[in-house]
C-alpha positions in Angstrom: 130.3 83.3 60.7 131.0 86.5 62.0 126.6 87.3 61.5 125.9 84.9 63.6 128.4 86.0 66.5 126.9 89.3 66.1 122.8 88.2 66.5 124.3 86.3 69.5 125.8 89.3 71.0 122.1 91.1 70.1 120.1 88.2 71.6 122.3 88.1 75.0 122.1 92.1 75.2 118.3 92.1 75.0 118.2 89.5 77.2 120.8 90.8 79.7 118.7 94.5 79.6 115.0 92.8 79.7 116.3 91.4 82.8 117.6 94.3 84.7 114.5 96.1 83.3 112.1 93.5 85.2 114.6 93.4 88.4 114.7 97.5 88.4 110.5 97.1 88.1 110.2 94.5 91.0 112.4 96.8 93.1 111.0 100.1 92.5 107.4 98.3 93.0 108.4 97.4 96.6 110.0 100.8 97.4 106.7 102.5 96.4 104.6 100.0 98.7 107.3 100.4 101.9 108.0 104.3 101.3 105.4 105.7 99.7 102.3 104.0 100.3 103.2 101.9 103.9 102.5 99.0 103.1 104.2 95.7 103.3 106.7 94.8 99.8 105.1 93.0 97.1 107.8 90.6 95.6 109.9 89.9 98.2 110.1 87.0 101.0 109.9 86.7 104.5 109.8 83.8 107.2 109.3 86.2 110.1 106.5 88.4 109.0 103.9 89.2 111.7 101.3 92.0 112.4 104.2 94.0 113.9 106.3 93.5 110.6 109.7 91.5 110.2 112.4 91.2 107.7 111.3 91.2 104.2 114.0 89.9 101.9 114.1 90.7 97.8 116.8 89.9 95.2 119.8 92.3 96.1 117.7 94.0 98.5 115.7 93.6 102.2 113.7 95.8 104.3 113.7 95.4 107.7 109.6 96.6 108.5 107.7 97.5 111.9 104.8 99.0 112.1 101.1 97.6 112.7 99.3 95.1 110.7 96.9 93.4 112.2 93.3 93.6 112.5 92.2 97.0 113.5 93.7 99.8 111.0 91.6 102.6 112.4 93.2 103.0 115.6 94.0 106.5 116.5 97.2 105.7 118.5 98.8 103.1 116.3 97.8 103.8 112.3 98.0 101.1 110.1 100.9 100.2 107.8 104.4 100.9 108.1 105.9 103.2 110.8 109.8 102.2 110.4 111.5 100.9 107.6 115.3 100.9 106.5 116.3 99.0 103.1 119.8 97.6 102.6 120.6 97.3 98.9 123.5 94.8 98.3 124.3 95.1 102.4 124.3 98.6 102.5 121.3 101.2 103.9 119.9 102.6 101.1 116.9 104.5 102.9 115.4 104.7 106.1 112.0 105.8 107.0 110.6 107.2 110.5 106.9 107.8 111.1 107.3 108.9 114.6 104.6 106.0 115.9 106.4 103.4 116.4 108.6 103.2 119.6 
C-alpha cells in the first residue's frame, strides 16, 4: 500500500515540476522578446494590441507595451519594436524598460 502512495507522490512531483518548468520557459521566452530583442511577447494575450502596442497579458504576468509597429520599421525617428515596456509579475513591477523614443 504504502508503494503505491509513494509512485503517487513521484508522479504528482514530476508533474507539479514539468509544469513550472514549461511556465518558467513561456515566461522567460516573452521577457527575451520584450527586453532583449523588442519585440512584442510570444505566449501571451491581448485585446488592445495595435501598431503603437497595448497591454499584453500572460499567466501570472503582463506587459504593458508602446513603441511602433506598424508598417514602416526603417524610420529614422521612430525605430521599430518596443520603446517602453514595464512587466508586472503577480501585480507587482518586475522590470521596466525606456528606449528614450517614445514620448
Amino acid at each position: 500500500m504504502t508503494e503505491n502512495k509513494d509512485r503517487l507522490f513521484i508522479k504528482v512531483t514530476a508533474t507539479a515540476i514539468t509544469v513550472a518548468l514549461l511556465w518558467l520557459g513561456i515566461a522567460v521566452t516573452d521577457y527575451v522578446m520584450v527586453i532583449g530583442l523588442y519585440r512584442e511577447p510570444i505566449f501571451c494575450i491581448s485585446a488592445d494590441a495595435g501598431e503603437g502596442g497595448g497591454t499584453f497579458n500572460g499567466l501570472g504576468y503582463s506587459y504593458e507595451i508602446k513603441g511602433n509597429f506598424g508598417r514602416n520599421p526603417d524610420s529614422e525617428t521612430d525605430p521599430y519594436g518596443v520603446h517602453f515596456a514595464r512587466l508586472d509579475v503577480l501585480g507587482f513591477e518586475a522590470k521596466m524598460l525606456y528606449r528614450g523614443v517614445y514620448e
